[in-house]
N, C-alpha and C positions, 0 to 999 in steps of 0.2 A: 281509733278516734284521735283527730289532735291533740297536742295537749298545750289549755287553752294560752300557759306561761309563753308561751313559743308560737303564737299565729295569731294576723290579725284576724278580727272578725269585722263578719257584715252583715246585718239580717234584716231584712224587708218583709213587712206585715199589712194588712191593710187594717187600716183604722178611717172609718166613717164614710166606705167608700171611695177612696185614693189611699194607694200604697205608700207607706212609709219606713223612711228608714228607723227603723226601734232600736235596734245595737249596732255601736259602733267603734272598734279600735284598731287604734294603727299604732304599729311597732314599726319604730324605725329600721330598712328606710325608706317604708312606706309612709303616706297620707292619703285618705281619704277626704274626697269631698263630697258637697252634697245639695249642689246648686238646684234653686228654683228652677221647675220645669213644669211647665205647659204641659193639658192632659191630666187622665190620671196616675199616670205610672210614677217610682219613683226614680230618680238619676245619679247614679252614684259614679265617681270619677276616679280615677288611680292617678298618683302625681305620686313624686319621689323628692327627697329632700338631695341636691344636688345635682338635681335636673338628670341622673340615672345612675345606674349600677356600676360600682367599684368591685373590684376582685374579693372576695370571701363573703359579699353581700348575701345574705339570705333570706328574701320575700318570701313569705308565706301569708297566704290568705283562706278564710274558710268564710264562706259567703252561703248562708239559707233563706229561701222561701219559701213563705207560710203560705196554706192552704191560698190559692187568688189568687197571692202578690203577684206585681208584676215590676220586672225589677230591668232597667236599662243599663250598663256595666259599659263606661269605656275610659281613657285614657284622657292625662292632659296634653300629651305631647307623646313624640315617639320614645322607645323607650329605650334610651341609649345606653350602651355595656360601653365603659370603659378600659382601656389596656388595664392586662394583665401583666406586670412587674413580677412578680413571685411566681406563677404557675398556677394558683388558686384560681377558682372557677365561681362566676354571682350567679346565682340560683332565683329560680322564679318558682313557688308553688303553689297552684289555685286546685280547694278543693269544696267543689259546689255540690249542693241538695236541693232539689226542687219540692214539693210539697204538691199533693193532687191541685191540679189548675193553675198551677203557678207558670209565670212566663217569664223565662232573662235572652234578653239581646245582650250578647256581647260584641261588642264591636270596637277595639283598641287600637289605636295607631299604629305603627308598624314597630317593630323591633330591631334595633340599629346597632349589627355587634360593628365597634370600631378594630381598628387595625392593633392583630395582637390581643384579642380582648379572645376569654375563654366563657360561653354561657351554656346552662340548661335549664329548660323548662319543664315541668310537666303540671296539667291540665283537668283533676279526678273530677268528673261530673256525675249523681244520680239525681233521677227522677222519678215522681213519684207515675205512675201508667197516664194520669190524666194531666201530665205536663208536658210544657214545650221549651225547646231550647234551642237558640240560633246563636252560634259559636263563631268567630271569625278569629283565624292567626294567621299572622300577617307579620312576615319580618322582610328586608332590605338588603344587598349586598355590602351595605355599608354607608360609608359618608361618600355617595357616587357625584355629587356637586363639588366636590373637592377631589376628583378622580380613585379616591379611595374603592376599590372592587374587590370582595372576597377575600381583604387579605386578614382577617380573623382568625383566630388558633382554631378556635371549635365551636362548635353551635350544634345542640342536641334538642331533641321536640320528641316529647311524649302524652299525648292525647286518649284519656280512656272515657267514656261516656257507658253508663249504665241504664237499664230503668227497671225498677222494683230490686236492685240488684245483682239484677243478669247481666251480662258484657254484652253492650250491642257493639261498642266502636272501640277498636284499639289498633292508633294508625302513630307510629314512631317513625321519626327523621334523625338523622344525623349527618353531619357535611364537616371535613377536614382538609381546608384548601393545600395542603401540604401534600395530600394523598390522594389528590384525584383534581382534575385540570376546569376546574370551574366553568369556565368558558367555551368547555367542549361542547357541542351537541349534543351528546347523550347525557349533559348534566342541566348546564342552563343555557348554554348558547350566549347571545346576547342580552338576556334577559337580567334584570337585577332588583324586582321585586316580586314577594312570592307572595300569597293570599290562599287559604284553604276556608272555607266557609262549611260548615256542619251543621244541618236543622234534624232533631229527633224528634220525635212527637208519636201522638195516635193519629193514623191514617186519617180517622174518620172525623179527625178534626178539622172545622172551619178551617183554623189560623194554622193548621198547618198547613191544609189544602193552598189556602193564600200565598204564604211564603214558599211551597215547592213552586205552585205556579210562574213564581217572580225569577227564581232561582230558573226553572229549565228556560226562560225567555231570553237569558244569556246565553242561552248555546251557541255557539257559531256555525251560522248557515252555510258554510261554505267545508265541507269534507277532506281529508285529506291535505289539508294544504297547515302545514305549521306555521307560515309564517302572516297569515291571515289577519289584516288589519283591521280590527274590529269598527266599525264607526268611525274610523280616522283613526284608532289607537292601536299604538303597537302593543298588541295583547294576547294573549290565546286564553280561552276560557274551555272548561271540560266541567258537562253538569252528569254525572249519575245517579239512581237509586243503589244503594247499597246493600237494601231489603228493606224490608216492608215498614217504613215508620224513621227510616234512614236515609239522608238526602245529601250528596258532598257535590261541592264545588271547589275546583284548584283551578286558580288563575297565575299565570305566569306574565309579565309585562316592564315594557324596555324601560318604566319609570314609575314613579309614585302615579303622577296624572294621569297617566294611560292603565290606572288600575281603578281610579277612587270613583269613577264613576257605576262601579257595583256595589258601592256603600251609597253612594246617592240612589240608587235604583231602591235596594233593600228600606231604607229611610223612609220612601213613599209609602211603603206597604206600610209601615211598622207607625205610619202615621194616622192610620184608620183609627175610627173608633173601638172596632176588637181590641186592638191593640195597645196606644200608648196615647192617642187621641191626639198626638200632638208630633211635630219635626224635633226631636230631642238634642239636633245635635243645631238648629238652625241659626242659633245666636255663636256656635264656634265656628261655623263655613261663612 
């Protein structure tokens, strides 16, 4: 278990019919926020005190949901790693509990290592059998408007997802522009933002039925061809089942723009009455 001296918290309950946040602390150099939102879901935000991560930074979060809740999880801003001067590395760790019925959309801005900056993340999710959870990670080759491309020390991704327990998902990344040519084909090509999208759930659920739905409607109709302009955007998208209750999507694209339109698509869904009853991100677009 955490322990609780050393991690923020975050916990979402439902009280009177609308989810709310009940506990809430932030260690720096984290902030929470917890802006009014439309609906009944509640909307909790991640912001950082110097607008992102410094070398030895250590985020930690533990975030639960009570039986219900339904909890919306995203970011103020991307979330930018600063150069490493010393060789230390700023750390991210989110470790969530879902509760029978409960529902978290997580949906964060992208992750922006700058040049020379050393990051790790990882990701501990359980749920209770009768919950749902829709995960998106999403980082950037860098500060690409200022021609800055992969040139980061290191960037590591570790994602585990449970439910009662058992290990449904454990999918790990790691990328070291020094040791392997970023720009290759077999790594990213031209591509320079990355998006993996994660829904678990029970099958036989509405809302999850829903959100796979949404999810395989991004496939890309056209076979074989990698370099396949999605709708106009230079994009590639890949939807599988991973088994039974297991949903992934990785999308690869030549830009922020040519990606955010699968968070716009996801938004519609998640704007239903199942769900969050409301556009939760619509006053930040």
């Amino acid at each position: 278990m955490p322990d609780p001296a050393e991690w923020s918290e975050l916990e979402v309950a439902l009280v009177q019919g609308r989810s709310r946040l009940v506990a809430s602390k932030s260690l720096q150099p984290l902030k929470i926020l917890n802006p009014r939102a439309g609906g009944t879901g509640c909307h909790a935000v991640l912001s950082s005190y110097g607008g992102g991560l410094v070398a030895g930074d250590r985020l930690r979060l533990n975030v639960r949901c009570q039986p219900g809740a339904r909890l919306f999880l995203s970011t103020q801003a991307n979330t930018k790693v600063f150069k490493s001067i010393d060789g230390r590395v700023a750390e991210q760790h989110v470790s969530g509990h879902l509760a029978a019925g409960a529902l978290a959309a997580v949906l964060p801005d992208p992750v922006v290592p700058q040049a020379g900056s050393r990051y790790r993340q990882r990701q501990h999710w359980d749920l209770a059998p009768e919950a749902l959870l829709l995960l998106a990670d999403w980082w950037a080759a860098g500060r690409t408007e200022l021609g800055e491309r992969f040139a980061f020390q290191e960037f590591a991704s570790e994602t585990r997802i449970s439910v009662a327990s058992q290990p449904l998902v454990l999918d790990r990344f790691a990328f070291d522009p020094a040791e392997h040519i970023a720009t290759a084909p077999a790594n990213f090509d031209r591509y320079e933002s990355m998006l993996t999208v994660y829904l678990v759930g029970a099958p036989g659920d509405p809302r999850f039925a829903a959100l796979a739905g949404a999810l395989h409607a991004l496939k890309m109709p056209v076979a074989g061809n990698p370099h396949f302009r999605l709708a106009g955007r230079a994009c590639v998208v890949a939807v599988a089942q991973a088994r039974p209750g297991v949903l992934l999507l990785r999308a690869l694209a030549a830009s922020r723009a040519d990606v955010e339109f699968i968070y716009q698509h996801l938004l519609g869904v998640l704007a239903g009455a199942a769900f969050f009853g409301a556009d939760m991100l619509a006053r930040k677009y």
